[in-house]
C-alpha positions as CSV (number, residue, x, y, z in Angstrom):
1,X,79.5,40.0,81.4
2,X,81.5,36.8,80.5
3,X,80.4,33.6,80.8
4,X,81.9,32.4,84.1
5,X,80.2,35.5,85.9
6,X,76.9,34.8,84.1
7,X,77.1,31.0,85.6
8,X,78.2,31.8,89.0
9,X,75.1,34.4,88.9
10,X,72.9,31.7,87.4
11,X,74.1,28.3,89.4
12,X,75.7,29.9,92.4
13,X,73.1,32.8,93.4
14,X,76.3,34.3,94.5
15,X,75.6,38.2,95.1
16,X,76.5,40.5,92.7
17,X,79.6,42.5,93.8
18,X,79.0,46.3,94.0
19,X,82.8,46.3,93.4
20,X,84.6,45.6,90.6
21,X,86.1,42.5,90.9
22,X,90.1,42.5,90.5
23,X,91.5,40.5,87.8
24,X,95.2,38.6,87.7
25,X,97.7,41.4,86.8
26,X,99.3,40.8,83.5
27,X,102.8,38.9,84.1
28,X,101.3,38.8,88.2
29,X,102.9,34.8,87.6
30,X,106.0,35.5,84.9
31,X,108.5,35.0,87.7
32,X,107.5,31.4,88.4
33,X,108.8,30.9,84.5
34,X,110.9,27.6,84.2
35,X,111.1,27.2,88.1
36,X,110.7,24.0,89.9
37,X,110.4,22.4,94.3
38,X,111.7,24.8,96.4
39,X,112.7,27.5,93.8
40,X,109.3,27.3,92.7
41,X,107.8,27.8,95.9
42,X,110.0,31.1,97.0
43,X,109.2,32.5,93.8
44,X,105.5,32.2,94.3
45,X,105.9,33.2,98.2
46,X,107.6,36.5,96.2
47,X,104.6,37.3,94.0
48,X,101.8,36.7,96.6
49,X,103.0,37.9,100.1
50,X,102.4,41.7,101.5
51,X,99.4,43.0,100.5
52,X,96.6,44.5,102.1
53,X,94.8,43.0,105.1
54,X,91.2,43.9,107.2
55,X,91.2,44.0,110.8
56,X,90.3,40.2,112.4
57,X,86.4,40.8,113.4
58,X,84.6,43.3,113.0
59,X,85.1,47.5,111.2
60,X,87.1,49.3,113.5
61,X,86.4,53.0,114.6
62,X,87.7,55.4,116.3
63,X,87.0,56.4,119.7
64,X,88.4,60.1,120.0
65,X,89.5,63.1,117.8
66,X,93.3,63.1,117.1
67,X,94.2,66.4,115.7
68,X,98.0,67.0,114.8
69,X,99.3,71.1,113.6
70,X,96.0,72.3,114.1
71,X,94.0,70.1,111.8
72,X,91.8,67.4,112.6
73,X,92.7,63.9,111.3
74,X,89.6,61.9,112.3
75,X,87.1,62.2,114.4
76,X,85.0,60.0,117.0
77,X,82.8,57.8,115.1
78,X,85.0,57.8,111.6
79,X,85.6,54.0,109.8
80,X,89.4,53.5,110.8
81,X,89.5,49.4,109.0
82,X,87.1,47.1,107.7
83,X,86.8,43.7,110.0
84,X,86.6,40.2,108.8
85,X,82.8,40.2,108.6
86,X,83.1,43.1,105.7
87,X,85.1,41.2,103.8
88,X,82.7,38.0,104.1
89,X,80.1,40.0,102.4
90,X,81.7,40.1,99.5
91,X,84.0,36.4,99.9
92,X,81.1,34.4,101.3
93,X,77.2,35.8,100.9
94,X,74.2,34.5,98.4
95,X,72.4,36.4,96.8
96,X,69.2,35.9,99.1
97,X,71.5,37.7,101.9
98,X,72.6,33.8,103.8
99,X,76.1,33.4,104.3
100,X,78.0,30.1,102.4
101,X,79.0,27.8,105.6
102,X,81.3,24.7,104.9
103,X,80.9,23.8,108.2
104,X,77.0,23.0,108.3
105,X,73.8,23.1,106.9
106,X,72.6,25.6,109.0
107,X,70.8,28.8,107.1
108,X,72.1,32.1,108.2
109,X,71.7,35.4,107.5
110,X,74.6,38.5,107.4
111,X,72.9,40.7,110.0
112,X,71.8,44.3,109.0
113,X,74.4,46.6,110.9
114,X,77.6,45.0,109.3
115,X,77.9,42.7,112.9
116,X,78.8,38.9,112.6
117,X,76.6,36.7,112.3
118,X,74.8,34.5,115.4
119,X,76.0,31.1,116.0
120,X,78.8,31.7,113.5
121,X,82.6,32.5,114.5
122,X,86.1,33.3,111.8
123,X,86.9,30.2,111.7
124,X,91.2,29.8,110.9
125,X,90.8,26.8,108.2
126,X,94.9,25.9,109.1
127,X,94.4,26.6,112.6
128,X,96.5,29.1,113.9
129,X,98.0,27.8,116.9
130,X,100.4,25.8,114.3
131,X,102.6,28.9,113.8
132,X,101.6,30.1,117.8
133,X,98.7,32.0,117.3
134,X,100.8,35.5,116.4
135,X,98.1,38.6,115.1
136,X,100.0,38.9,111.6
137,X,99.1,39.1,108.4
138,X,98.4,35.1,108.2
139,X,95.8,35.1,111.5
140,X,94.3,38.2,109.7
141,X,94.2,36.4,105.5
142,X,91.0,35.7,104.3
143,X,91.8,33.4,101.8
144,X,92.1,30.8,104.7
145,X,89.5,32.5,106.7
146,X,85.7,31.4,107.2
147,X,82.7,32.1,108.4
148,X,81.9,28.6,110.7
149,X,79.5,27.1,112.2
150,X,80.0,28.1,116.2
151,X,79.8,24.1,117.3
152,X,82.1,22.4,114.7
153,X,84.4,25.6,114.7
154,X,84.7,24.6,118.5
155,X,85.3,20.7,117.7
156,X,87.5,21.4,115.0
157,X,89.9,23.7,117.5
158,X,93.3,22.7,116.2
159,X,92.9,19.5,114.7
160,X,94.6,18.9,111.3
161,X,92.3,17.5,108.1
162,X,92.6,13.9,107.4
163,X,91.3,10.5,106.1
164,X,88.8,9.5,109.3
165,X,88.0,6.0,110.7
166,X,84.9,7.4,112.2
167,X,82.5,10.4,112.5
168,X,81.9,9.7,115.7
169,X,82.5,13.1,117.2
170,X,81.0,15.3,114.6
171,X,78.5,14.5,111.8
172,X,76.2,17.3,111.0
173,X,76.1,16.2,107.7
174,X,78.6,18.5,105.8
175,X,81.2,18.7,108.3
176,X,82.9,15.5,110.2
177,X,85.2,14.6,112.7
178,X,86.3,11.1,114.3
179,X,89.8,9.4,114.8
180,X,92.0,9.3,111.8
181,X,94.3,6.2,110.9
182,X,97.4,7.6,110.5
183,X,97.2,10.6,113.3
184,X,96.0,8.0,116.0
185,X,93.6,11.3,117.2
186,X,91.1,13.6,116.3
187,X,91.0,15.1,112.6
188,X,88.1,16.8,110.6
189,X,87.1,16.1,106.9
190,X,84.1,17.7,104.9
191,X,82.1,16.9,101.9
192,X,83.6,16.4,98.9
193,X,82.7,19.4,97.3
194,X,84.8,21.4,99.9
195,X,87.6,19.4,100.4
196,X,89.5,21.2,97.6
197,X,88.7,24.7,99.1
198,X,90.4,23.8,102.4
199,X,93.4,22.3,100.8
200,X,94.3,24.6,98.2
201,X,93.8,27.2,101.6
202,X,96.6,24.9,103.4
203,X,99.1,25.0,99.9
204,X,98.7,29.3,99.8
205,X,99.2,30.0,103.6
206,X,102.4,27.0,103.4
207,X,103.5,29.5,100.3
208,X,102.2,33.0,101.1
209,X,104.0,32.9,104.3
210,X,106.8,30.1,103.6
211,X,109.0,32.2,105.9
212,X,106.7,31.9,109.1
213,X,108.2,30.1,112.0
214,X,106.0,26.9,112.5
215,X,105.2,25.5,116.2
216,X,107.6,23.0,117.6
217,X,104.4,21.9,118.9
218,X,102.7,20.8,116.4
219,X,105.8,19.0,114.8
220,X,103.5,16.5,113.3
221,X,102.1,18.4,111.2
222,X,104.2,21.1,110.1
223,X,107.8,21.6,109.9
224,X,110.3,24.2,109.6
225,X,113.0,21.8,108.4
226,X,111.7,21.4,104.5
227,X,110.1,23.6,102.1
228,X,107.2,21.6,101.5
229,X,106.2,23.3,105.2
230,X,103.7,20.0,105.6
231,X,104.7,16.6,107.1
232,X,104.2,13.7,104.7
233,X,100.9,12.0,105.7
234,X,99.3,15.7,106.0
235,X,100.8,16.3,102.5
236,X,99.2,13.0,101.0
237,X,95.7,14.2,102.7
238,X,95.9,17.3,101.1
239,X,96.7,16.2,97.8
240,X,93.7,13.6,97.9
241,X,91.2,16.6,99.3
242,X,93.3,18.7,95.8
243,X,92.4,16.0,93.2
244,X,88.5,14.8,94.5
245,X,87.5,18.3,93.9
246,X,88.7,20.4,91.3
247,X,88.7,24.5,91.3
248,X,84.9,25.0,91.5
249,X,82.8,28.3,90.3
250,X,82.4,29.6,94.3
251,X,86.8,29.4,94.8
252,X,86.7,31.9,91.7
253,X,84.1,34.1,92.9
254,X,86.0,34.3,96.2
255,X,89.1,34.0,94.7
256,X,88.3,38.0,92.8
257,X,86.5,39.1,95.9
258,X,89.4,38.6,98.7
259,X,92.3,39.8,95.7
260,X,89.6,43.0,95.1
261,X,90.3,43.3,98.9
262,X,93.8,42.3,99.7
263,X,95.4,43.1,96.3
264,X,97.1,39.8,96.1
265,X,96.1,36.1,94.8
266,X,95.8,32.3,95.4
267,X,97.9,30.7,92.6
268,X,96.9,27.5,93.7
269,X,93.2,28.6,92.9
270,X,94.3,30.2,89.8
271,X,97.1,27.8,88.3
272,X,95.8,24.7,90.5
273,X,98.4,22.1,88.4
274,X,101.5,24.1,90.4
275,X,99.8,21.9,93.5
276,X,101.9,19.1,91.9
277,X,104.8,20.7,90.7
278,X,105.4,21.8,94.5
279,X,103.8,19.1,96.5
280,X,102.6,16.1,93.7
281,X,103.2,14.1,90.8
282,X,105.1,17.0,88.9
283,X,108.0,17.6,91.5
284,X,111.5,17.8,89.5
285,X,109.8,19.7,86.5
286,X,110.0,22.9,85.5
287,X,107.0,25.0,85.0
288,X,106.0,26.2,81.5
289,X,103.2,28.7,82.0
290,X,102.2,28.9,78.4
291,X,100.9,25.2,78.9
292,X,98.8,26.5,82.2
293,X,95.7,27.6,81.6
294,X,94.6,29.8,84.8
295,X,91.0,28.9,86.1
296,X,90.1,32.8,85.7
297,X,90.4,32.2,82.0
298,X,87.3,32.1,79.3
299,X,89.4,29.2,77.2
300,X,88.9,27.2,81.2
301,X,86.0,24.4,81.2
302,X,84.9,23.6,84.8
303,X,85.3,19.9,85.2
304,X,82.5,17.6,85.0
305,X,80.9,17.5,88.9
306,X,82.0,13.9,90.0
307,X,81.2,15.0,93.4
308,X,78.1,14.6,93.5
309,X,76.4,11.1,92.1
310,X,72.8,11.6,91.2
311,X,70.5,8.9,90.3
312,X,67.6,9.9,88.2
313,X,63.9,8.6,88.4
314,X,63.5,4.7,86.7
315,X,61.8,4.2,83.2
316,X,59.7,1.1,81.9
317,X,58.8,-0.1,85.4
318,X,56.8,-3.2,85.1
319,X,55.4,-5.3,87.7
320,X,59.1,-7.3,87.6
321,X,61.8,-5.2,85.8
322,X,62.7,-1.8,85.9
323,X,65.8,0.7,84.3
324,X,68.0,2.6,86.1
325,X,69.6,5.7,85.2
326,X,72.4,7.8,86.6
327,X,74.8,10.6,85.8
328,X,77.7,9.9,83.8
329,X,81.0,10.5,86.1
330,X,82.9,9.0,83.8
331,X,83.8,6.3,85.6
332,X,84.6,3.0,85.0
333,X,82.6,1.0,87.6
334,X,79.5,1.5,89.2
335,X,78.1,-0.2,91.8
336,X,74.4,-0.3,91.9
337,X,72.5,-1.0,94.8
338,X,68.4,-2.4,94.7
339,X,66.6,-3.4,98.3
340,X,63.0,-3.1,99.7
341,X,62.7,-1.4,103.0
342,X,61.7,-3.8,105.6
343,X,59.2,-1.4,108.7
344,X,58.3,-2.9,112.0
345,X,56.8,-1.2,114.9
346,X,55.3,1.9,115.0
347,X,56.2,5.8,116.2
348,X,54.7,8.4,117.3
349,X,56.5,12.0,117.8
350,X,54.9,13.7,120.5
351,X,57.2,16.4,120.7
352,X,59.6,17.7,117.6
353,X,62.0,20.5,118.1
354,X,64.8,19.8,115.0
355,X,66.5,23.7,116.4
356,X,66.2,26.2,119.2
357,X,65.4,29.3,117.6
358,X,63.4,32.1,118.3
359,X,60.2,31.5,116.1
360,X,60.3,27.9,116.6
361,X,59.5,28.0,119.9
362,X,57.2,30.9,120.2
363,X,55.4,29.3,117.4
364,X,55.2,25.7,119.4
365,X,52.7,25.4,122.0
366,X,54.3,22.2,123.6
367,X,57.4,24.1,124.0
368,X,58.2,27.2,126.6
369,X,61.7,28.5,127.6
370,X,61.0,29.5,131.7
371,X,62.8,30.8,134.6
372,X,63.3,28.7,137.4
373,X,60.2,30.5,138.7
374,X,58.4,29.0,135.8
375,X,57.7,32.8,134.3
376,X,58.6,33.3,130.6
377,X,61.8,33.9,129.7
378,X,63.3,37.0,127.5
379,X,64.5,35.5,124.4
380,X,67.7,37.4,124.4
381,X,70.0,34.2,125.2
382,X,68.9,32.7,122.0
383,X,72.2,32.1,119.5
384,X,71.2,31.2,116.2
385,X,69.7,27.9,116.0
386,X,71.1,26.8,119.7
387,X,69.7,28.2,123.1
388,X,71.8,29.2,125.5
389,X,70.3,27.3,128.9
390,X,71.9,29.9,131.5
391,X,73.6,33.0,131.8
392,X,77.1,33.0,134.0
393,X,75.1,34.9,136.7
394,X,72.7,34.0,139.3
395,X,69.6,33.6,136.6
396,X,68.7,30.2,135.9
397,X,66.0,29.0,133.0
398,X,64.8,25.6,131.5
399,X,63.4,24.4,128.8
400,X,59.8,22.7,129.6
401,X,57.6,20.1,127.3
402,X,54.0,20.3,128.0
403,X,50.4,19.7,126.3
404,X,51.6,16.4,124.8
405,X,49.1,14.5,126.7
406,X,50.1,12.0,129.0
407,X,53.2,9.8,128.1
408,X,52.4,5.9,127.2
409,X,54.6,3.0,127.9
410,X,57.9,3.2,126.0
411,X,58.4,6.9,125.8
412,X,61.6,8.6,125.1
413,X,63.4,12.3,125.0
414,X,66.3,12.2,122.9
415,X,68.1,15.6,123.3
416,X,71.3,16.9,121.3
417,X,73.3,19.2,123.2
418,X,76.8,19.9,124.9
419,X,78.7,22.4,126.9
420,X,78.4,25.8,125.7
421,X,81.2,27.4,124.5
422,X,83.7,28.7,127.3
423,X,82.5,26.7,130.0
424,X,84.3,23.3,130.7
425,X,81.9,21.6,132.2
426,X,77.9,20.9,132.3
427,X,75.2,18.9,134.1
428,X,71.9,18.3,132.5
429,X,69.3,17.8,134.8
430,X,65.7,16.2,133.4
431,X,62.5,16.7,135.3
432,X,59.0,15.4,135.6
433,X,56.1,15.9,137.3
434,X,55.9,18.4,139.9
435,X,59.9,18.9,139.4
436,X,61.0,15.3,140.2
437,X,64.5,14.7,139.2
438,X,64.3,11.8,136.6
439,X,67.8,12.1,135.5
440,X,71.6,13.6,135.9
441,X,73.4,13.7,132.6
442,X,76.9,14.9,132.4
443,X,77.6,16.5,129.4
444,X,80.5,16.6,126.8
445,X,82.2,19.7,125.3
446,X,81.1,17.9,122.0
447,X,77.8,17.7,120.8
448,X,76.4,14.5,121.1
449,X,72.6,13.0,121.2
450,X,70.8,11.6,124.8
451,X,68.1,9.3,125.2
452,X,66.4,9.1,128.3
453,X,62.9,6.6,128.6
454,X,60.4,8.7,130.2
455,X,58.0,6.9,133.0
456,X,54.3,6.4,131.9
457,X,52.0,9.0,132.6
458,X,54.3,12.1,132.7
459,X,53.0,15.1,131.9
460,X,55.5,17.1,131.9
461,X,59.5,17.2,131.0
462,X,61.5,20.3,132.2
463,X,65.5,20.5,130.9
464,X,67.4,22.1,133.2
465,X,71.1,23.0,134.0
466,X,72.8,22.1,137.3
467,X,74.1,24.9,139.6
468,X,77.6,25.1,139.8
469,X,78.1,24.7,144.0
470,X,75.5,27.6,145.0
471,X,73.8,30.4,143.1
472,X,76.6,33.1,143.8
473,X,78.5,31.2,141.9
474,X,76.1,30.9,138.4
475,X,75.5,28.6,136.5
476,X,76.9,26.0,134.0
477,X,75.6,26.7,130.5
478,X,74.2,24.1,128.2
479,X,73.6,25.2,124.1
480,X,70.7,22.8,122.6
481,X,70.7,21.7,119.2
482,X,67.2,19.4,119.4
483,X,64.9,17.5,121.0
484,X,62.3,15.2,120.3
485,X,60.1,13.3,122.9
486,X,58.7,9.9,121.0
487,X,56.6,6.8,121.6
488,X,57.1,3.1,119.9
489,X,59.6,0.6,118.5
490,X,59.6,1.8,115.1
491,X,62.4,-0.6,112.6
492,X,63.8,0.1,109.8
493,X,65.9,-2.4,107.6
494,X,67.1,-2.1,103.7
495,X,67.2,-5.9,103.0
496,X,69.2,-5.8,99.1
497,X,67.0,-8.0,96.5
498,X,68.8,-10.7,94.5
499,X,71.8,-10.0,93.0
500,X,72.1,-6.5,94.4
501,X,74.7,-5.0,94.3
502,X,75.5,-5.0,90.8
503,X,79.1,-4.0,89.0
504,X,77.6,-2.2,86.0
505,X,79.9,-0.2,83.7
506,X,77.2,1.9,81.7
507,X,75.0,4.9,83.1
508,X,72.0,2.9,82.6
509,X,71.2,-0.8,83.9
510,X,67.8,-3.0,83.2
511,X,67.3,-4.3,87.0
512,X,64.7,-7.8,86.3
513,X,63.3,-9.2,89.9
514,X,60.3,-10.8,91.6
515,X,57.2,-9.0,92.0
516,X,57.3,-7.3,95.2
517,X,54.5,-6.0,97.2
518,X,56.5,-2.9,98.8
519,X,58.7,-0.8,96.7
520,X,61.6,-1.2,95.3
521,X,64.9,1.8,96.2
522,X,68.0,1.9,94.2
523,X,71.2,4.1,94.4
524,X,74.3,4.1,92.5
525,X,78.3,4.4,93.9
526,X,80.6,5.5,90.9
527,X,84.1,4.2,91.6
528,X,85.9,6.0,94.2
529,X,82.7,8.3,94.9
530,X,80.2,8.4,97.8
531,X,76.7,6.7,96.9
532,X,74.6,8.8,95.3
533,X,70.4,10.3,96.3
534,X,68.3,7.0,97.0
535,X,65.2,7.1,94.0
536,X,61.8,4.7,94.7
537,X,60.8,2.8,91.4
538,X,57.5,3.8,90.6
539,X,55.1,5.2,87.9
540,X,51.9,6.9,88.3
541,X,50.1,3.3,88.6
542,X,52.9,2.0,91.2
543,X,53.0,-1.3,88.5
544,X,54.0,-4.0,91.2
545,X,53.8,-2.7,94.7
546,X,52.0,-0.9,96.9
547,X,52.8,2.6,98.5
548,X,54.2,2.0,102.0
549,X,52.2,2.8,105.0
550,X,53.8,5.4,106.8
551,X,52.3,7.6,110.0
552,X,52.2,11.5,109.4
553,X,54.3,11.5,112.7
554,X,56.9,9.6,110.8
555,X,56.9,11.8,107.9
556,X,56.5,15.3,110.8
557,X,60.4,13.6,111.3
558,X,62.0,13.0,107.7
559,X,60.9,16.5,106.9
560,X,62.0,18.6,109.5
561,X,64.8,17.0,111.3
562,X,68.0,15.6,110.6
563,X,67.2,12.8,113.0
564,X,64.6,10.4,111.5
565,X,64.3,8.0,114.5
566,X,66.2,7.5,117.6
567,X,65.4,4.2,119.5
568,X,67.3,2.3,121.8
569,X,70.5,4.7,121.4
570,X,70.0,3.8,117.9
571,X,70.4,6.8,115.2
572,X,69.1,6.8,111.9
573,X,69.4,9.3,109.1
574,X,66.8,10.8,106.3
575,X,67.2,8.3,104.2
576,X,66.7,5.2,107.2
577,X,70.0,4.6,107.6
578,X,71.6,3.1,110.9
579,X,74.7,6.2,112.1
């Protein structure tokens, strides 16, 4: 086994394919030899189009015998095409059986009998309402295929990628959308560490297929007037999502699995420089493969990760100096943030549901998912980590907090939810005590987070949907993400120390300070990267401070939801961070 495979095995957990993996032909590229632009580009689309392809969704059988001269072809019940899914298995799956999202942090599983998995769709990455949404080979390719998170596949729809103003649609945390400057609408971006898999996705279907018929109606984005197939400002994003993050160890592994399947390759994964001889810095030059060195090579070092910053625990900390360290990203500047964390208030989590899943709520006695006749429900409406509030017919169930106690002054419920998928439209209803309607909440088709103050003294919260006109006409369905009921008017603040930030150029900086008698945080930004994990100063004496005081409520919260605290419409992350 060579080196790369033993890595992927070791760093990845990436399971081990039953298959053997297919390799790059010998000469698969020679035709691209001393080509440049658009002569480049059809030579490429030569190499890499046709091929094999699975059916879109799931292994396709066959429903009756067909028999032809007498002899029987297939019969009822005989594997006529592998499905998408299949292919993931091989593409997309750990080793522990969960399936690699770039959508979300969500941990799924691949389900036992070869199905899809719940709260997942095949998510297009170039969606595919930009060529008209034709079944052909590109709808069916799985090099631009994904499993996706159900909720930001739904937000993504067909939004292009690009550089975002805001996150305020999406933001689960791996997977973002907001407006974008230049598109003056929605757009999606990821994490760093993804943002080369989606573009080098874009470059092969612009090449695999560069003689597909683009939409008229998405002009903006793709055109049918140039060979480049991209419009300028999509071609600068995807060039900036290339160069952030190089060809990792996971685009190989899935690079060999999806060739193993569709017999052909991604040179862009493979020979990821020929991104800039079509679309970068290299255009006008001719391309000299025996100064390429394909990624699937043993003589090919993996870059350096500068994708992800990490700052490492401080050393001689004394009572007014400590030193910082970080991980060299070879950068020039860093920027090196040092601030005390500044608490007021208090809060108390009376209720904490951070997903709707199956275990979570059978295992929560606060927590019980009704009929409208208050009876348990079946759980069969539950979708992954969201529950599905109604079914389209004339059954109708809620969601009910109880065995909290009674609620003090300054309660709140903060839910996360939206429309469920296929409906357009969705009322949330919240009620008290004895089923008194405290509030009517219209909901989004986006995901969003709802606060609602809770009157003193109730003893019980029910969720419910609103009927759509009369129960022969169903109901409105809502998917939950999380909820949380809560007490207080907990505050946090990072107040920065003097001097902070500091423009250090080393991997190592001596921070000197007053004696402080709460902790002291630091993080480090490297040049053009995002800020790296947030490290306390301390030693096993805490020289200088004391630990901070912090309820076990308030901890319940950092550990098992994304939300820390919501107060006053206010949202702030893991690490105390106003959203």
């Amino acid at each position: 086994m060579n080196k790369r495979i033993s890595l992927l095995t070791l760093l990845l957990c990436l399971v081990i394919l039953t298959m053997q993996a297919e390799v790059m032909p010998a000469g698969y590229y020679n035709a691209i030899q001393d080509k440049a632009d658009a002569e480049l580009k059809k030579a490429l689309f030569q190499i890499i189009k046709g091929g094999e392809r699975y059916v879109y969704g799931l292994n396709e059988y066959h429903t009756t015998t067909k028999v032809q001269n007498g002899d029987t072809l297939w019969r009822k019940g005989d594997l006529e095409a592998y499905g998408t899914w299949h292919g993931f298995r091989s593409s997309d799956q750990l080793s522990d059986g969960t399936i690699w999202d770039m959508y979300s942090t969500t941990k799924r599983y691949f389900p036992i009998n070869d199905g899809s998995a719940a709260g997942m769709d095949i998510e297009h990455s170039l969606p595919k309402s930009w060529w008209g949404g034709n079944e052909n080979d590109a709808f069916k390719d799985l090099y631009h295929l994904n499993p996706a998170d159900r909720v930001a596949n739904n937000n993504k729809s067909n939004y292009p990628p690009g550089f975002l103003n805001d996150s305020n649609k999406v933001n689960n945390g791996v997977f973002f959308m907001g407006k974008d400057k230049e598109w003056n609408d929605y757009a999606f971006s990821v994490i760093d560490e993804y943002k080369g898999d989606f573009a080098r996705a874009y470059f092969y279907i612009a090449t695999a297929y560069h003689d597909m018929k683009w939409s008229d109606s998405y002009a903006q984005y793709v055109t049918n007037n140039s060979y480049l197939t991209f419009t300028p400002y999509l071609i600068e994003v995807l060039l900036r999502w290339h160069r952030i993050d190089p060809v990792s160890e996971k685009e190989i592994h899935r690079l060999d699995a999806i060739s193993s399947i569709q017999h052909n390759r991604n040179p862009f994964i493979e020979y990821p420089e020929l991104v800039e001889y079509i679309w970068g810095d290299m255009k006008g030059n001719r391309v000299d493969l025996a100064q390429l060195i394909p990624t699937t090579s043993s003589d090919y070092h993996i870059p350096t990760d500068q994708i992800n910053p990490m700052a490492y625990p401080a050393t001689e900390v004394t009572a007014n100096s400590f030193v910082a360290h970080w991980k060299n990203q070879s950068k020039r500047f860093y920027k090196l943030e040092v601030f005390t964390v500044q608490e007021s208030g208090s809060n108390d989590t009376l209720v904490s549901m951070p997903g709707f899943k199956n275990d979570l709520i059978k295992g929560n006695k606060q927590i019980h998912w009704l009929l409208e006749n208050g009876n348990e429900a079946p759980y069969t409406l539950m979708d992954g980590n969201y529950a599905i509030c109604s079914s389209t017919t004339t059954t109708k169930r809620l969601i009910r907090f109880d065995n909290f106690g009674s609620a003090p002054a300054d309660t709140y419920l903060t839910v996360k939810c939206c429309v469920y998928k296929g409906d357009q439209t969705a009322d949330l209803i919240i009620r008290g005590n004895n089923d008194e309607v405290l509030y009517t909440q219209p909901l989004t088709l986006d995901e969003a987070f709802y606060t609602f103050a809770i009157p003193k003294g109730t003893t019980t919260i029910s969720l419910i949907q609103k009927e759509i006109g009369s129960k022969s006409k169903g109901y409105h369905r809502i998917s939950f993400q999380q909820a949380y009921l809560y007490t207080g008017d907990y505050v946090r603040e990072e107040v920065q120390i003097d001097g902070s930030p500091f423009q250090v150029r080393s991997t190592s900086h001596r921070v000197n300070h007053t004696t402080y008698d709460t902790p002291l945080y630091y993080r480090v930004t490297p040049a053009g990267l995002r800020a790296s994990n947030t490290v306390m100063v301390e030693e096993e004496n805490n020289v200088g401070f004391e630990q901070p005081t912090v309820s076990s409520a308030h901890k319940k919260i950092i550990q098992n939801g994304e939300l820390l605290i919501i107060h006053n419409q206010c949202t702030y992350d893991v690490l105390g961070r106003k959203k």
